[in-house]
Chimera marker file (.cmm) of the C-alpha trace (Angstrom):
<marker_set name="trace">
<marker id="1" x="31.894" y="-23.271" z="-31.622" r="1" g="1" b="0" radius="0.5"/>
<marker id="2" x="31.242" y="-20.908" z="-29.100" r="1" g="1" b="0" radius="0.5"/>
<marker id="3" x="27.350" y="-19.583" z="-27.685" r="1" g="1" b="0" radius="0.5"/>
<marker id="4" x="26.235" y="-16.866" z="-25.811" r="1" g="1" b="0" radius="0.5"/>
<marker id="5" x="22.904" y="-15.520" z="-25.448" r="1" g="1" b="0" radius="0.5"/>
<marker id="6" x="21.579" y="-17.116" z="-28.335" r="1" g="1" b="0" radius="0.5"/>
<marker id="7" x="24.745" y="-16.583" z="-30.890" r="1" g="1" b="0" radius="0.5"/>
<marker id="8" x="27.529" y="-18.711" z="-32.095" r="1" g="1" b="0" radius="0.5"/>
<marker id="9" x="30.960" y="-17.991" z="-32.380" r="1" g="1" b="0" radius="0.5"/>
<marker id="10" x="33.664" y="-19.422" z="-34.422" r="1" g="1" b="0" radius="0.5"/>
<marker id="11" x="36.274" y="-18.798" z="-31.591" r="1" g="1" b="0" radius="0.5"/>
<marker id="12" x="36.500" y="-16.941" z="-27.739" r="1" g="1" b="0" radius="0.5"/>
<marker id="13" x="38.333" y="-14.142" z="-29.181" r="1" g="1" b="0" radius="0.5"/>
<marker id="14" x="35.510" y="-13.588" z="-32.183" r="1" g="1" b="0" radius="0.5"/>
<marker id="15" x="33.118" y="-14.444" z="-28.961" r="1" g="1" b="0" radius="0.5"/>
<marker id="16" x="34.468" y="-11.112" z="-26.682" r="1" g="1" b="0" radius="0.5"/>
<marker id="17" x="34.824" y="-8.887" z="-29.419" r="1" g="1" b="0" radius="0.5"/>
<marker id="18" x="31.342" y="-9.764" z="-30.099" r="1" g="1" b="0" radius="0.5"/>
<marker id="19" x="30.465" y="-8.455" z="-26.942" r="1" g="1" b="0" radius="0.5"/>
<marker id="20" x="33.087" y="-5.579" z="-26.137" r="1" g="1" b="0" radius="0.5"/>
<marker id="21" x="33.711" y="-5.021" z="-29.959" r="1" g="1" b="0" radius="0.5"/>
<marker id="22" x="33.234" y="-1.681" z="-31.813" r="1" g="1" b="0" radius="0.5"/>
<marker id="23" x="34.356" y="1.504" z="-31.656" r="1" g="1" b="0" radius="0.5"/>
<marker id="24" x="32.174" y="3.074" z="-28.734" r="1" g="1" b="0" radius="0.5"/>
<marker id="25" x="31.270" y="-0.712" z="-26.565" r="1" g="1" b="0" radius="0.5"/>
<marker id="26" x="34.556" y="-0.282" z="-25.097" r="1" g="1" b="0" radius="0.5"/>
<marker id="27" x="35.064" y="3.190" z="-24.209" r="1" g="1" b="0" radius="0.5"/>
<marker id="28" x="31.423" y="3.150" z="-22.314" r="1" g="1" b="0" radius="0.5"/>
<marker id="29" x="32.363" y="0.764" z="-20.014" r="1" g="1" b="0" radius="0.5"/>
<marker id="30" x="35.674" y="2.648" z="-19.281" r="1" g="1" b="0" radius="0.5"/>
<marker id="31" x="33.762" y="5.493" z="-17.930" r="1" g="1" b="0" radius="0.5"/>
<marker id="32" x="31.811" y="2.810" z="-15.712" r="1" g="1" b="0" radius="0.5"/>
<marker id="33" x="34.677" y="1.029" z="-14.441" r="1" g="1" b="0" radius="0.5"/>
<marker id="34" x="34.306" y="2.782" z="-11.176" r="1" g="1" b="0" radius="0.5"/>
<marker id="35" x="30.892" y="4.382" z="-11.112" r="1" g="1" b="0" radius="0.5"/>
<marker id="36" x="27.743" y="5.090" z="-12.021" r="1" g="1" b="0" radius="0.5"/>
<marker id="37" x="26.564" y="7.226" z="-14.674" r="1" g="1" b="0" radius="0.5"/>
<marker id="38" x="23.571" y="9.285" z="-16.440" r="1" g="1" b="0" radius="0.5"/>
<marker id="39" x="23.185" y="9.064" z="-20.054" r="1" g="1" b="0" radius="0.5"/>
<marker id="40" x="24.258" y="12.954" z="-20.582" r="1" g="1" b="0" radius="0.5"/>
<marker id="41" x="27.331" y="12.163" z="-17.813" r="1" g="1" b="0" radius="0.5"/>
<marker id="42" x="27.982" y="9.798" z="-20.255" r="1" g="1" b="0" radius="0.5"/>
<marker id="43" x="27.495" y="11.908" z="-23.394" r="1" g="1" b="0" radius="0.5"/>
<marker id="44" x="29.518" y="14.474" z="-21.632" r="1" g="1" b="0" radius="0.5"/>
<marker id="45" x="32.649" y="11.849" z="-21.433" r="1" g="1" b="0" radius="0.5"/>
<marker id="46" x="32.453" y="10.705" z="-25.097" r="1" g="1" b="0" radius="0.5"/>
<marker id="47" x="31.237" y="14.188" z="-27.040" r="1" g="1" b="0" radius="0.5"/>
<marker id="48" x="31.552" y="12.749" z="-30.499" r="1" g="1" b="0" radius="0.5"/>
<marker id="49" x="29.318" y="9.601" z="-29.991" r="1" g="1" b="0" radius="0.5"/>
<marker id="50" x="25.828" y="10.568" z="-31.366" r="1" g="1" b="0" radius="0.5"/>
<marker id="51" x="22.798" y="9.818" z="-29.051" r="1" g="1" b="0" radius="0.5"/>
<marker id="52" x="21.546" y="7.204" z="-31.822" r="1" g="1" b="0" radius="0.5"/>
<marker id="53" x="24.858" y="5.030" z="-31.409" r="1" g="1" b="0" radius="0.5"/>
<marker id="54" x="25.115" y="5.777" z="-27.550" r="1" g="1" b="0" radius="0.5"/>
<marker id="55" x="21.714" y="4.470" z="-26.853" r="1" g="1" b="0" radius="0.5"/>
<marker id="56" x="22.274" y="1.254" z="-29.588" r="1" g="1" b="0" radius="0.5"/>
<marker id="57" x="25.262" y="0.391" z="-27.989" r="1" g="1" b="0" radius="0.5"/>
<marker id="58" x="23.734" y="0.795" z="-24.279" r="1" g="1" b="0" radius="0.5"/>
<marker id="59" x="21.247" y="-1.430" z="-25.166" r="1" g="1" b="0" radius="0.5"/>
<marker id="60" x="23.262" y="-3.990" z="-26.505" r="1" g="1" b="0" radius="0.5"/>
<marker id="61" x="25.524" y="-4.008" z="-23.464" r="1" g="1" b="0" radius="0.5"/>
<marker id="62" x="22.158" y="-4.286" z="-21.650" r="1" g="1" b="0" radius="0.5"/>
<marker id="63" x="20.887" y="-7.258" z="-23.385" r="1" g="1" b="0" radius="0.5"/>
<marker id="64" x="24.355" y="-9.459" z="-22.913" r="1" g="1" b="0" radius="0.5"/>
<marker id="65" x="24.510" y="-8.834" z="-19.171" r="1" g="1" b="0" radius="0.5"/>
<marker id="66" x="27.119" y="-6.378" z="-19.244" r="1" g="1" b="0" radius="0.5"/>
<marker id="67" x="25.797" y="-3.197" z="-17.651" r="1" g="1" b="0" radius="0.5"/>
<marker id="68" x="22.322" y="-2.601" z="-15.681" r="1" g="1" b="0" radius="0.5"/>
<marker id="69" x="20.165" y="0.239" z="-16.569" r="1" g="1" b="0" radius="0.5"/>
<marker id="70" x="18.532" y="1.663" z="-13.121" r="1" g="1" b="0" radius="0.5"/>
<marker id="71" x="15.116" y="3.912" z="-13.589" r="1" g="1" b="0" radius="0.5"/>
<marker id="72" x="14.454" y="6.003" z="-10.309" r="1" g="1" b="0" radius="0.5"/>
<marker id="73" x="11.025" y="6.891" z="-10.163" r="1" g="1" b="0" radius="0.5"/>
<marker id="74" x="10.163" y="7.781" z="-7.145" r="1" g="1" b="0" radius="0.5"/>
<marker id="75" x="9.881" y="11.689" z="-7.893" r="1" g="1" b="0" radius="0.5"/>
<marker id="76" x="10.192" y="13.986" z="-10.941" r="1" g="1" b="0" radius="0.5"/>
<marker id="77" x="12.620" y="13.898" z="-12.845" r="1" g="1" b="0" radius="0.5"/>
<marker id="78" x="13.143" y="10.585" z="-14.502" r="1" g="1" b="0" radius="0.5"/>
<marker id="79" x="16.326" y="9.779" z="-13.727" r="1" g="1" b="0" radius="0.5"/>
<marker id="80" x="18.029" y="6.550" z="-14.920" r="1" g="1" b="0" radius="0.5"/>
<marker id="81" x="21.898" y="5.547" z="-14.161" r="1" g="1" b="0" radius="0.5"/>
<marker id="82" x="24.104" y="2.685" z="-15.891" r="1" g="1" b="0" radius="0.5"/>
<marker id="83" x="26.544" y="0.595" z="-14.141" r="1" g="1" b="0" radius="0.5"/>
<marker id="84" x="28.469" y="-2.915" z="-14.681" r="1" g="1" b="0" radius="0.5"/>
<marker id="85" x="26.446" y="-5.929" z="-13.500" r="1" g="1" b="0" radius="0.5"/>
<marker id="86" x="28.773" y="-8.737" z="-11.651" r="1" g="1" b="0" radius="0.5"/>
<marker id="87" x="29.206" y="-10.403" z="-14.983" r="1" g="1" b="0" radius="0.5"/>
<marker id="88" x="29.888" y="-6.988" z="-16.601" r="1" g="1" b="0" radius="0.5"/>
<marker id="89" x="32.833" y="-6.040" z="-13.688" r="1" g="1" b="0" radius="0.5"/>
<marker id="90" x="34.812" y="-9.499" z="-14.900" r="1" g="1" b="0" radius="0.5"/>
<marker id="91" x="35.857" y="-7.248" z="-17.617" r="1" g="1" b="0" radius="0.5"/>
<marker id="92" x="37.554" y="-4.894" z="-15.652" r="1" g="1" b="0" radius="0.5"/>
<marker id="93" x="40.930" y="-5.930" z="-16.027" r="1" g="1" b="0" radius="0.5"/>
<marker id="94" x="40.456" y="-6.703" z="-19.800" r="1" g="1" b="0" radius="0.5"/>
<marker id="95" x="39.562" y="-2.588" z="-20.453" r="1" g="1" b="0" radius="0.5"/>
<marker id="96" x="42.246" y="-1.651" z="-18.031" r="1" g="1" b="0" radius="0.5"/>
<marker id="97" x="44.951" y="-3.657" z="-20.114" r="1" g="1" b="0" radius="0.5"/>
<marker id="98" x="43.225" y="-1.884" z="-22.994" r="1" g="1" b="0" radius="0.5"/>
<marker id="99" x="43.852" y="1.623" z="-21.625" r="1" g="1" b="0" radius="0.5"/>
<marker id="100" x="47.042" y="0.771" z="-20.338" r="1" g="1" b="0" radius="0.5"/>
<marker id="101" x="47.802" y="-0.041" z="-23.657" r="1" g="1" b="0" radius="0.5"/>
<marker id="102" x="46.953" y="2.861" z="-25.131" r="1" g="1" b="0" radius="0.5"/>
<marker id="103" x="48.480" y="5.451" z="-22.571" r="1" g="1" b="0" radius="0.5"/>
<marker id="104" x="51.733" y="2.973" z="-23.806" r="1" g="1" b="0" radius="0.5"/>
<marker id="105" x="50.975" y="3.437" z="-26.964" r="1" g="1" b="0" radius="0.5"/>
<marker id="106" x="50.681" y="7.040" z="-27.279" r="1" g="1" b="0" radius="0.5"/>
<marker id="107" x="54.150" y="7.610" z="-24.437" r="1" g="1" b="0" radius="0.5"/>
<marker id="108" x="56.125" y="5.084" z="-26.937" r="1" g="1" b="0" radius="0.5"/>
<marker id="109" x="55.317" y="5.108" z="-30.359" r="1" g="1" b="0" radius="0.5"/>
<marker id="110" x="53.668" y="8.685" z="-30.587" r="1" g="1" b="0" radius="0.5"/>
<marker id="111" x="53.775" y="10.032" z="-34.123" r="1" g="1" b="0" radius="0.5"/>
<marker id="112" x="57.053" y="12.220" z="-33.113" r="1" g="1" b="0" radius="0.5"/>
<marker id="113" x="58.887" y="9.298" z="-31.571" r="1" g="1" b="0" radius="0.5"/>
<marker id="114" x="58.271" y="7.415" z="-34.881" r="1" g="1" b="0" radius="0.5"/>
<marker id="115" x="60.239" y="9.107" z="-36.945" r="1" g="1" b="0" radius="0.5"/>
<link id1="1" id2="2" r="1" g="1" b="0" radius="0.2"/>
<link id1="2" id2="3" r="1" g="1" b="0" radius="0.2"/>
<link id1="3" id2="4" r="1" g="1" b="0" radius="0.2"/>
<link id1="4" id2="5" r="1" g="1" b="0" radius="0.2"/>
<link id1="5" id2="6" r="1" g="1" b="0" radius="0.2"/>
<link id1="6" id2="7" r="1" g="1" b="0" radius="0.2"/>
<link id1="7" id2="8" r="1" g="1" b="0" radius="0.2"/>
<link id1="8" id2="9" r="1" g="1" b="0" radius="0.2"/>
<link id1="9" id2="10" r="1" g="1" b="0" radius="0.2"/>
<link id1="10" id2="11" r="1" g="1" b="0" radius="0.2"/>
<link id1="11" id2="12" r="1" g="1" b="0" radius="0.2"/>
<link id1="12" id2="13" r="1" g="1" b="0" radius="0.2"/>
<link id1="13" id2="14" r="1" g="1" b="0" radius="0.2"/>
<link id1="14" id2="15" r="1" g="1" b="0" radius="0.2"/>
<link id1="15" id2="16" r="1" g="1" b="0" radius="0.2"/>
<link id1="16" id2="17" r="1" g="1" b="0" radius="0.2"/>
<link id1="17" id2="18" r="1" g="1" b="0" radius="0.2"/>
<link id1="18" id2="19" r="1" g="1" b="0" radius="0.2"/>
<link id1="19" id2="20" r="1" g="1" b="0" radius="0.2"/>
<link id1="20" id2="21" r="1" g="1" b="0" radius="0.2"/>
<link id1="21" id2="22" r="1" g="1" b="0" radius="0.2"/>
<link id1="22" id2="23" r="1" g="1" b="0" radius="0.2"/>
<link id1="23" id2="24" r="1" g="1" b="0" radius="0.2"/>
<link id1="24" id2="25" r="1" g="1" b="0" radius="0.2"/>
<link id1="25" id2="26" r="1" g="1" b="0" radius="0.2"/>
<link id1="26" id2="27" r="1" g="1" b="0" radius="0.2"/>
<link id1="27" id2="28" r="1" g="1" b="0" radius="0.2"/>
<link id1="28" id2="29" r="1" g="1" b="0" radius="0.2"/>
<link id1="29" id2="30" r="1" g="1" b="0" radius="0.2"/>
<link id1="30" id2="31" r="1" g="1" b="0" radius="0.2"/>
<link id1="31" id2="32" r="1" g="1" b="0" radius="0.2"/>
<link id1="32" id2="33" r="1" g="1" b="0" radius="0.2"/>
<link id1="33" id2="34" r="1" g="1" b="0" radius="0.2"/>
<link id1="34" id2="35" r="1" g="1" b="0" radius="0.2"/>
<link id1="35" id2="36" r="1" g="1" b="0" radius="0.2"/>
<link id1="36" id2="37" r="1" g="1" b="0" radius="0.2"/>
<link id1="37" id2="38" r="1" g="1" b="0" radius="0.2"/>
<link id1="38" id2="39" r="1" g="1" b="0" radius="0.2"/>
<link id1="39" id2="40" r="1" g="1" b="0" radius="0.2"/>
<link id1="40" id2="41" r="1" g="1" b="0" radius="0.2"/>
<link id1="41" id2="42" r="1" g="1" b="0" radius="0.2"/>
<link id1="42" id2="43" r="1" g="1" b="0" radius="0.2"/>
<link id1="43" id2="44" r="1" g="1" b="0" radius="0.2"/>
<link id1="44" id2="45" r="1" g="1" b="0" radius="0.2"/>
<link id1="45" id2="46" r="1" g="1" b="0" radius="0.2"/>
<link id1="46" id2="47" r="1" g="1" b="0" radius="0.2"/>
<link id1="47" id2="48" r="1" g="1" b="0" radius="0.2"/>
<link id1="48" id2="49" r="1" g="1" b="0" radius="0.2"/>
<link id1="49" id2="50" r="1" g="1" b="0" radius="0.2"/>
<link id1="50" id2="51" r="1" g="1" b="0" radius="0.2"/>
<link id1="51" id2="52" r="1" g="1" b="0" radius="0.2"/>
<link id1="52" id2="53" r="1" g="1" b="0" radius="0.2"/>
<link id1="53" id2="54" r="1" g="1" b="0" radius="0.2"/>
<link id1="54" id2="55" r="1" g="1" b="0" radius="0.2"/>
<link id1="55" id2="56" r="1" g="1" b="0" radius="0.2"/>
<link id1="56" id2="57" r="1" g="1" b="0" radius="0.2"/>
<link id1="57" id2="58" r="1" g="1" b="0" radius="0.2"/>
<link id1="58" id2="59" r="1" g="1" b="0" radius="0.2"/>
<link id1="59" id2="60" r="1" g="1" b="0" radius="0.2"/>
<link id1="60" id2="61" r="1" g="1" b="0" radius="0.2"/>
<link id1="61" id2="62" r="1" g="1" b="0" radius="0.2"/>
<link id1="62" id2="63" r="1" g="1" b="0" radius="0.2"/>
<link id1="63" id2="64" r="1" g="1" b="0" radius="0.2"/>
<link id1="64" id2="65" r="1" g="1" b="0" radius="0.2"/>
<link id1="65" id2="66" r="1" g="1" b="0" radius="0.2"/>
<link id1="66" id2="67" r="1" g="1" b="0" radius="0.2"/>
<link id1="67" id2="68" r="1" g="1" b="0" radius="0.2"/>
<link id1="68" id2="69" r="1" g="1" b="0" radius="0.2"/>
<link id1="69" id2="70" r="1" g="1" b="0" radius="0.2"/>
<link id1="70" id2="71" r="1" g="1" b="0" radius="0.2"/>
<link id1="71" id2="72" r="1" g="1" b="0" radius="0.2"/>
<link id1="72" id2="73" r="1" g="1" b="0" radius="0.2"/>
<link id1="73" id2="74" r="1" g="1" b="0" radius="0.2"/>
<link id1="74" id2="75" r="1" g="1" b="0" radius="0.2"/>
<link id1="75" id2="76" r="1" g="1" b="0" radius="0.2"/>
<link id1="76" id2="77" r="1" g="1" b="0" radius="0.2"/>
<link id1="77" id2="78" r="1" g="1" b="0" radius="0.2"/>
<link id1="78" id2="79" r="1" g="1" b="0" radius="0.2"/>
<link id1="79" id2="80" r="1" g="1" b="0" radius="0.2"/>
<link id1="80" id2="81" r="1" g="1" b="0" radius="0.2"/>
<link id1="81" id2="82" r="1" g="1" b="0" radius="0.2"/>
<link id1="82" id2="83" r="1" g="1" b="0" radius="0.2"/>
<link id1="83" id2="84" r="1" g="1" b="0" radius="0.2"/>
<link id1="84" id2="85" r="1" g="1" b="0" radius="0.2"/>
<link id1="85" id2="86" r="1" g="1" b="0" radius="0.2"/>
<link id1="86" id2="87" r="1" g="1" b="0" radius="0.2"/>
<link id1="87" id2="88" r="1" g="1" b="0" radius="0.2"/>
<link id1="88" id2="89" r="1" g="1" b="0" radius="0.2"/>
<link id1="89" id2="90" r="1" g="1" b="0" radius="0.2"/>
<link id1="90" id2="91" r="1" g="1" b="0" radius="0.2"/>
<link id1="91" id2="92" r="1" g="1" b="0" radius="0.2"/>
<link id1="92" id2="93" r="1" g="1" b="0" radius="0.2"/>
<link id1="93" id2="94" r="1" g="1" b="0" radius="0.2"/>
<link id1="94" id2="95" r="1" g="1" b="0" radius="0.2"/>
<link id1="95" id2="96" r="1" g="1" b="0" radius="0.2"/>
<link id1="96" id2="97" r="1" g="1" b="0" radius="0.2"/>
<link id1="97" id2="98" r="1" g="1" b="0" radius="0.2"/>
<link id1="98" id2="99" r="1" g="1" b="0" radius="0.2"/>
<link id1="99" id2="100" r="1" g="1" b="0" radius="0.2"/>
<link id1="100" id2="101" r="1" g="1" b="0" radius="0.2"/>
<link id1="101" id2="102" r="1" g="1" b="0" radius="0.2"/>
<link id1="102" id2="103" r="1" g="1" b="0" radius="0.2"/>
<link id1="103" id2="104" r="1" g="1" b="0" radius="0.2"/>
<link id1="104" id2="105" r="1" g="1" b="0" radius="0.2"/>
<link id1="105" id2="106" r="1" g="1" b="0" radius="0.2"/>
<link id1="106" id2="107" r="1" g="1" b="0" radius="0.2"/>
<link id1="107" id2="108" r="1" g="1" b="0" radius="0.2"/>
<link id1="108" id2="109" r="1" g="1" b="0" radius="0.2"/>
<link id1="109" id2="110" r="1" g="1" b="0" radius="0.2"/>
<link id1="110" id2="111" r="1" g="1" b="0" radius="0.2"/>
<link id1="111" id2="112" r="1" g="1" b="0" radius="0.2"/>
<link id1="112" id2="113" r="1" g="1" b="0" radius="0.2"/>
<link id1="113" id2="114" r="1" g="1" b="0" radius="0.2"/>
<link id1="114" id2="115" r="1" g="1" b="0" radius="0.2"/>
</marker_set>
């Protein structure tokens, strides 16, 4: 048995896709591989996310040390930026190999090189 932050997991995989799992965990933290970003830069990168989901998923990367949320106050307007943490930036390589896999994916087994 595996813990983090307070939860078990049966295995390490079941433990990372805890973290990283889901349809929209993964492609947020590709657009912050390399950079920082707003909430609407990010909205702007991933149109079909809704702002419910975005900000759920935010969080949740928040809370297991993954990305840090940065509020600038110092003069109007609000303006808050996400980036990886140290911990967060050990996954680097893992979403790389993800993309990778999927620029593979769609150069080799497209639906018209399939057939």
């Amino acid at each position: 048995m595996h813990k983090f932050n307070g939860k078990e997991y049966p295995c390490c995989t079941s433990l990372t896709m805890g973290i990283i799992g889901g349809k929209w965990k993964t492609v947020i933290l590709y657009h912050l591989l390399d950079k920082k970003l707003r909430y609407n830069e990010l909205r702007k990168e991933m149109p079909t996310v809704t702002e419910r989901t975005l900000s759920l998923q935010l969080k949740m990367l928040e809370a297991d040390g993954i990305i840090k949320r940065e509020v600038y106050t110092s003069k109007p307007p609000l303006k808050v930026e996400y980036s990886l943490t140290d911990f967060g930036k050990t996954l680097i390589p893992l979403i790389q190999s993800i993309a990778n896999w999927g620029d593979f994916v769609v150069e080799k087994y497209s639906k018209s090189k399939i057939d």
